[in-house]
C-alpha positions in Angstrom: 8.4 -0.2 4.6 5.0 -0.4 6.7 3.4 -3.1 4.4 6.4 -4.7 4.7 6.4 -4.7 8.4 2.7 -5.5 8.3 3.4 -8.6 6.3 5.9 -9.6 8.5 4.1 -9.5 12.2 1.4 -11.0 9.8 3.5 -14.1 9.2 4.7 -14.1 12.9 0.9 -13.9 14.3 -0.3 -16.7 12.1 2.8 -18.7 12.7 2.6 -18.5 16.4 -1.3 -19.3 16.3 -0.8 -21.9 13.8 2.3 -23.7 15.5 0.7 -23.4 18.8 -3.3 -24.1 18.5 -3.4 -26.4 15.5 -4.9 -30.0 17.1 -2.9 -32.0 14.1 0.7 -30.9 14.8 2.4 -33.1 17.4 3.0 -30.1 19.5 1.6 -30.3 23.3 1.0 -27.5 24.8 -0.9 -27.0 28.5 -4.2 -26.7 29.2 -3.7 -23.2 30.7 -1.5 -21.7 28.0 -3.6 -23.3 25.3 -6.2 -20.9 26.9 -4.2 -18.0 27.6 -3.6 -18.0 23.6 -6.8 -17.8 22.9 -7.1 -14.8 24.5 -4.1 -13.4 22.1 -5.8 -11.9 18.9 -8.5 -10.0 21.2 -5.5 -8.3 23.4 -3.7 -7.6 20.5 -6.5 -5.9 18.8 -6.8 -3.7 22.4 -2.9 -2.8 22.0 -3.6 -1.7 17.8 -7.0 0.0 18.1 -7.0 1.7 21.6 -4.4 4.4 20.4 -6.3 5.2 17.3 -9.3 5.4 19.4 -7.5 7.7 21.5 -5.9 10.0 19.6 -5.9 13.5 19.2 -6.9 14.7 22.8 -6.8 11.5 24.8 -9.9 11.6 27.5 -10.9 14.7 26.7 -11.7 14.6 23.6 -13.8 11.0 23.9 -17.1 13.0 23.7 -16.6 14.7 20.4 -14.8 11.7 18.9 -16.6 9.5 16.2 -14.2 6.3 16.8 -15.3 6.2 20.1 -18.8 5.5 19.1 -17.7 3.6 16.0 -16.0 0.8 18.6 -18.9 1.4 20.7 -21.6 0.2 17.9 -18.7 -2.1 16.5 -18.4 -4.0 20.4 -22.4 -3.8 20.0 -22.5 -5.7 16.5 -20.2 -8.5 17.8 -22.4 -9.1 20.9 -26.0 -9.5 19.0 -25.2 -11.0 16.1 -23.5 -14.2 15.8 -22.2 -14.4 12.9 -18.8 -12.8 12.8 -18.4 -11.9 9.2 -22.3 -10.4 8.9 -20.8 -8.7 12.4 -18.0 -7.0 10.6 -19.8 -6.0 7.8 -22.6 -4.6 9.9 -19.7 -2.2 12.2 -17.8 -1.7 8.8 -20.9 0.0 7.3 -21.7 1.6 10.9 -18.3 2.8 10.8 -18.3 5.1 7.2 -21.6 6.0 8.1 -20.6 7.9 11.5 -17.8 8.9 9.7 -19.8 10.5 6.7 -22.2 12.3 8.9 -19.6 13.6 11.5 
């Protein structure tokens, strides 16, 4: 049942971004909502990682927990390096590496 409904707000996602931001398709949208979409994948990546990031203890716990620093060196990555797929690789392997020493 989860992959399933992973698959599913998959297909929704791409078919709202594809639908809505592709330049070919005769689709107009405004200026403003054009940009309000392309804040979408970043807000929705907020609303998916910030209770994982969050769990077990809420604030409290932020000191001793290794996802904060993993999102922390991951938000890093994505600044300095350009490249967005050498960027995920980079906080991927950050990622197991805090996670193998904590």
């Amino acid at each position: 049942m989860t992959w399933l409904l992973v698959f599913c707000l998959m297909a929704v996602v791409f078919a709202n971004r594809y639908l809505l931001l592709e330049p070919k398709l005769p689709i107009v949208i405004p200026g403003l909502v054009r940009q309000a979409l392309t804040y979408s994948a970043p807000c929705l990546l907020t609303a998916i990682c910030g209770p994982i990031i969050l769990n077990g203890g809420g604030l409290a716990a932020l000191p001793s927990n290794p996802y904060v620093y993993a999102t922390l060196f991951s938000v890093a990555c994505a600044y300095f390096i350009p490249n967005m797929l050498l960027s995920v690789v980079v906080s991927l392997v950050g990622f197991y590496g805090l996670m193998a020493v904590w």
